[in-house]
C-alpha angles and dihedrals in degrees: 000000000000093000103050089048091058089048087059103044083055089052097047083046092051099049096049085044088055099038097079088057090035092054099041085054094055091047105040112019132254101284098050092042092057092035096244116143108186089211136090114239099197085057090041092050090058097053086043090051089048099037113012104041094069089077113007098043141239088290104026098254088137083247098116113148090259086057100089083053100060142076128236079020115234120285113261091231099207086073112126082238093060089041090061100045114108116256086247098058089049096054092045090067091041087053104033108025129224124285122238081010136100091245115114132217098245087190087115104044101035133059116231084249093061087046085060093048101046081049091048087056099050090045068059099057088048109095128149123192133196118228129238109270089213118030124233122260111267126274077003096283129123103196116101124227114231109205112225 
């Protein structure tokens, strides 16, 4: 009876161990839940800097010389909301465009390699930090002045 108990507490172990991947399969796809990425971001970096910076900007913060020009104005793409999105939602507006918008459907000018790749590049841009939780002295000093 031991022994069957211990099989189910590792079980039990084991699940709740799983549920997070499994989870984050079943929400954004395979290849966002184990981090792999099937482009290549330097390529992608290339095709963003020739087709994407115009409007969304150098470093995707939706702020590209054509921005001012265009209304709604591009999506910065280093948002959280753009980090969470699925790979495939992401490559649906590469691919498709968005509607009412002044983002194009690429389908046609881009393989769906390219698409990858260009994907790959912006998974890149996005990069959260945490802050510090205590900040450094100042002037990066710890002695403290007295003043006398």
């Amino acid at each position: 009876m031991m022994r069957l108990t211990h099989l189910s507490s590792y079980r039990l172990i084991a699940t709740r161990a799983l549920l997070p991947l499994i989870v984050s399969l079943v929400v954004f796809g395979t290849t966002a839940a184990i981090g792999v990425i099937p482009g290549a971001p330097e390529a992608g970096k290339i095709i963003f800097e020739e087709r994407c910076a115009s409007c969304h900007g150098p470093k995707g913060l939706g702020d590209g010389p054509r921005a001012p020009f265009l209304s709604p104005q591009p999506a910065s793409l280093i948002t959280a909301g753009i980090s969470v999105k699925s790979d495939k939602e992401l490559l649906n507006v590469i691919s498709n465009g968005k509607p009412r918008t002044a983002m194009p459907a690429w389908k046609d000018l881009l393989t769906e390699q390219q698409q990858w790749d260009v994907l790959a590049y912006i998974r890149k841009l996005i990069r959260f930090y945490p802050k510090p939780l205590t900040p450094g002295p100042p002037n990066g000093s710890n002695k403290r002045s007295h003043p006398h």
